[in-house]
C-alpha positions in Angstrom: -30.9 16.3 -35.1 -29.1 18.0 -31.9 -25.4 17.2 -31.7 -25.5 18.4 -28.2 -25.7 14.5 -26.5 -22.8 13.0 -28.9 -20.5 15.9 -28.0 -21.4 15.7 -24.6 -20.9 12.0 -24.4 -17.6 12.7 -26.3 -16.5 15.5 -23.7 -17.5 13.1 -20.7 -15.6 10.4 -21.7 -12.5 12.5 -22.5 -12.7 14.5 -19.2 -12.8 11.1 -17.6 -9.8 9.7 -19.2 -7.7 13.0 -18.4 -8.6 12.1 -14.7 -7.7 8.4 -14.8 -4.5 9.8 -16.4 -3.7 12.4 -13.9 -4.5 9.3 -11.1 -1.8 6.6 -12.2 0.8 8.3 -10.3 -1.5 8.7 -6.9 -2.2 4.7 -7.7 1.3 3.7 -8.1 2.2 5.6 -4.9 -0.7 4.0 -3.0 -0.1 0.8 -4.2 3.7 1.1 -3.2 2.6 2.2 0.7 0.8 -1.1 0.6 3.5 -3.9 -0.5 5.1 -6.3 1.7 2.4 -4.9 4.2 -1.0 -6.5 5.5 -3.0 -3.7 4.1 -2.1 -4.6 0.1 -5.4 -6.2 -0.4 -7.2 -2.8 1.1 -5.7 -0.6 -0.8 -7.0 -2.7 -4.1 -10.6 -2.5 -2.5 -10.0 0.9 -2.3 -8.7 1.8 -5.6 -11.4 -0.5 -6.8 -14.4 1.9 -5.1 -12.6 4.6 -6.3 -13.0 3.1 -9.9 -16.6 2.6 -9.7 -17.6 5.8 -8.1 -15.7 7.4 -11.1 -17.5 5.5 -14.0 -21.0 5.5 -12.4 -20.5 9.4 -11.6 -19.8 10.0 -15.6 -22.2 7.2 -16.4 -25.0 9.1 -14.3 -24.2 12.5 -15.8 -24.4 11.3 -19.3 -28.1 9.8 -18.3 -28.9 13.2 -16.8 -27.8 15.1 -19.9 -30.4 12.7 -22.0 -33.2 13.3 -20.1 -32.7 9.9 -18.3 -32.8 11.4 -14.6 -34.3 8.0 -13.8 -31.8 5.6 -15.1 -29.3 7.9 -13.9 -30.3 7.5 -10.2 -30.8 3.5 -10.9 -27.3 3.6 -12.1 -25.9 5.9 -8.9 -27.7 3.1 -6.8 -26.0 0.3 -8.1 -22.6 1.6 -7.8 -23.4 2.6 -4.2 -24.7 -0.9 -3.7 -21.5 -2.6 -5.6 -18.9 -0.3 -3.8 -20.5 -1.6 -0.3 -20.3 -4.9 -1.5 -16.4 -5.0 -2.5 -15.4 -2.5 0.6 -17.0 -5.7 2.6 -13.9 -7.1 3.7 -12.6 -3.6 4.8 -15.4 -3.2 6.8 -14.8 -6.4 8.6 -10.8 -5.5 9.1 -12.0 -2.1 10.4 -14.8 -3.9 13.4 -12.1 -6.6 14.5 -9.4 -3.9 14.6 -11.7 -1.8 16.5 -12.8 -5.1 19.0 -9.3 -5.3 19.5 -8.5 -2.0 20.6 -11.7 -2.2 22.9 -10.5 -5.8 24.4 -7.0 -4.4 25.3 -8.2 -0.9 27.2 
């Protein structure tokens, strides 16, 4: 039996935890920007896209390195479709913002 997939899967995830660790501080100084502003709730979508994109890029990769190119592209797909679903409501701010700016000039 290989042992190449377990430690791969075992390097992956730790790789991915060193990166969530070496975020927390670019979090907490996003997050900070945001409060007492309008924009808090974006910057939670955003950090939120952020998360997925992160886990369904490792996710992928660990397919890939099983063979599983196909579930690996499923798996891309859904996070592309999921991170378009929550960013939504940014996408909405960003068009009335806009209409605004086009209304006034």
């Amino acid at each position: 039996m290989s042992l190449g997939l377990p430690i791969s899967l075992a390097a992956s995830l730790l790789l991915l935890g060193a990166a969530v660790a070496q975020l927390v501080p670019v979090v907490e100084y996003m997050t900070s920007l945001g409060e007492g502003t309008e924009f808090a709730p974006y910057i939670g979508i955003l950090l939120r896209a952020l998360g997925i994109g992160l886990v369904c890029d490792t996710t992928a990769d660990i397919c890939r390195d099983a063979g599983e190119t196909a579930i690996a592209g499923k798996v891309e797909l859904l996070a592309k479709v999921q991170i378009l679903v929550i960013c939504l409501p940014l996408l909405q701010r960003i068009l009335a913002l806009a209409g605004e700016i086009l209304a006034v000039g």
